[in-house]
C-alpha positions in Angstrom: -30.9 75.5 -107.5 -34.1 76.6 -107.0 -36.5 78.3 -110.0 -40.3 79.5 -109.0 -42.4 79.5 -111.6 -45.4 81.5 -111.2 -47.7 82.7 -113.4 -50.8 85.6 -113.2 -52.9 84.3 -116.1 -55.5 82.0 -115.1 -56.1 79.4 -116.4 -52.7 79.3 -117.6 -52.0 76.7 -121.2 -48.4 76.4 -120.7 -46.1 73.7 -118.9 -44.5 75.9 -116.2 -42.3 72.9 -115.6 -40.7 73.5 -119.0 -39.3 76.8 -117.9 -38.1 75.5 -114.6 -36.0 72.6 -116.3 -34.4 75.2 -119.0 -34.1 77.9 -116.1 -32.2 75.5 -114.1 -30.3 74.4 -117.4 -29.4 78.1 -118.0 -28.3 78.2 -114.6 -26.1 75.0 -114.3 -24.0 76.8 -117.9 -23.9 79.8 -116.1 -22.1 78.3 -113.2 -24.4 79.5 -110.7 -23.9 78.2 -107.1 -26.1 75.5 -106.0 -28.1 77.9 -103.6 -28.9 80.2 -106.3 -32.5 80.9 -106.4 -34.7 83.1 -109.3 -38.0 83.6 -110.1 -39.9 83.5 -113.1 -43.3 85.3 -113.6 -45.9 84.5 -116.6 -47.7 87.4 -117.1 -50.0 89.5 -119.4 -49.4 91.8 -122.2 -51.2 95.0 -119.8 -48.8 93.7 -116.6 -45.8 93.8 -118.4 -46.5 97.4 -120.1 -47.2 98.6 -116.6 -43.9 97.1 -115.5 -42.1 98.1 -118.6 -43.4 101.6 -118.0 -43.3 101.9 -114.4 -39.2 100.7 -114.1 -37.7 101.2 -117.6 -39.8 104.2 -118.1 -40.7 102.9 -121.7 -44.5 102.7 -123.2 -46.3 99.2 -124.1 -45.5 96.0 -123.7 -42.0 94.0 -124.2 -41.6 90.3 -123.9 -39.1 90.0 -121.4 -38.1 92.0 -118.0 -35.4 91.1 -115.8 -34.9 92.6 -112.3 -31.4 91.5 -110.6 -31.2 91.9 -107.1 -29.6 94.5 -105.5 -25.9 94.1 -104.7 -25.2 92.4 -102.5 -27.0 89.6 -103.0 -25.5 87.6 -100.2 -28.3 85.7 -98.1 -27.0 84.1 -94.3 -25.8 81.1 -93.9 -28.5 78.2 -95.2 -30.5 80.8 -97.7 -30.7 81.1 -101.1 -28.6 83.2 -103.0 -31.6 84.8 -104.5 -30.4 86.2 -108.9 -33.7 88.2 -109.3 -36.7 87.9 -111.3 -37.6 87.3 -114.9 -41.1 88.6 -116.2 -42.1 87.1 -119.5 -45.2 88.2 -121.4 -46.4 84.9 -123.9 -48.8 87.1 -125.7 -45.9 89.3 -127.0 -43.7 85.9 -127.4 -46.5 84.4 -129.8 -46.5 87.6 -132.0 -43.1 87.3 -132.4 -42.4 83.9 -133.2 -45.8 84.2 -135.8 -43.5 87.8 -137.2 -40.4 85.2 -137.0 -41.4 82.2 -138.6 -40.2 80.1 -135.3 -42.8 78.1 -132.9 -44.0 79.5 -129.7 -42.2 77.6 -128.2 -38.4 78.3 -129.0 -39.6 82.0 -128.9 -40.9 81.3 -125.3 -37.0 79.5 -124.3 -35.3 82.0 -126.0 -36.7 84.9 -123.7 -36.0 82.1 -120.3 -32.3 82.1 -121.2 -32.4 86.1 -122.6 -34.1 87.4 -119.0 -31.4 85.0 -117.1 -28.4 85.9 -118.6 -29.6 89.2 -118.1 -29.4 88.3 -114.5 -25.7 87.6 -114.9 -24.5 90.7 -116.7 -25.1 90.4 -120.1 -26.8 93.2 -122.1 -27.2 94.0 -125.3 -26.9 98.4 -125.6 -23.9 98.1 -127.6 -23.5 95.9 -131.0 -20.5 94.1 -129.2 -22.6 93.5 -126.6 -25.6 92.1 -128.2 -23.2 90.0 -130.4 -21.8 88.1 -127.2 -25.1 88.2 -125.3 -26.7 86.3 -128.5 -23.8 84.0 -129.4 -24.1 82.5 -125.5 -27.6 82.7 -125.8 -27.5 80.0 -129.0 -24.9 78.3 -127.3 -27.0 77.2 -124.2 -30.2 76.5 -126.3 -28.1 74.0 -128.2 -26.9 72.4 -125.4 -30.4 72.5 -124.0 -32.0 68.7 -124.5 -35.9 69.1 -123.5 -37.9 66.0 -122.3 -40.4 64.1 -124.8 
């Protein structure tokens, strides 16, 4: 599985390889294939307003933005099957998690595995929805064992 990490913010105070590890995590519960391939995109709070206005048509910022491919996403033979993208905004994640009472941190791995399993279907328009979409969202943060 392959995860890009890339982020616009320079110089940039986070571990990008921390999101890579849980990406792939969230992957490996989600049974993606091994040629599965996402990226992930650190941005700020003014890029992801532009996104969230430009494509969802919604003003200001958000924390999270995922972008499935289009269907199909079959690649030829020896590519990547690529998921999408996932567009996270850690200025918005540390005024939650300060609103929250939770670190930075878990706010940041909670929007990884929200904006992948967005990837894979899930949504959270309808109360059923958002009940499922949460439930596996706690179940693969539990599972998830970060290194020292």
């Amino acid at each position: 599985m392959l995860v890009r990490v890339i982020s616009h913010r320079d110089p940039e105070p986070l571990a990008l390889d921390a999101f890579e590890r849980l990406a792939k995590h969230v992957l490996a519960m989600e049974s993606a294939p091994e040629e599965a391939e996402l990226s992930i995109a650190i941005v700020d709070a003014d890029e992801i307003a532009r996104l969230n206005e430009q494509y969802r048509g919604v003003s200001g910022p958000t924390d999270v933005l995922s972008f499935g491919c289009d269907d199909p996403c079959l690649a030829s033979a020896g590519e990547p099957i690529v998921l999408g993208d996932v567009i996270i905004a850690p200025e918005i994640a540390e005024k939650q998690a300060a609103e929250l009472g939770v670190t930075v941190e878990s706010e940041l791995n909670l929007l990884v595995v929200h904006g992948i399993l967005h990837l894979f279907g899930y949504d959270h328009e309808r109360d059923e929805d958002a009940a499922v979409m949460q439930a596996r969202e706690r179940a693969v943060l539990d599972a998830y064992a970060p290194e020292p």
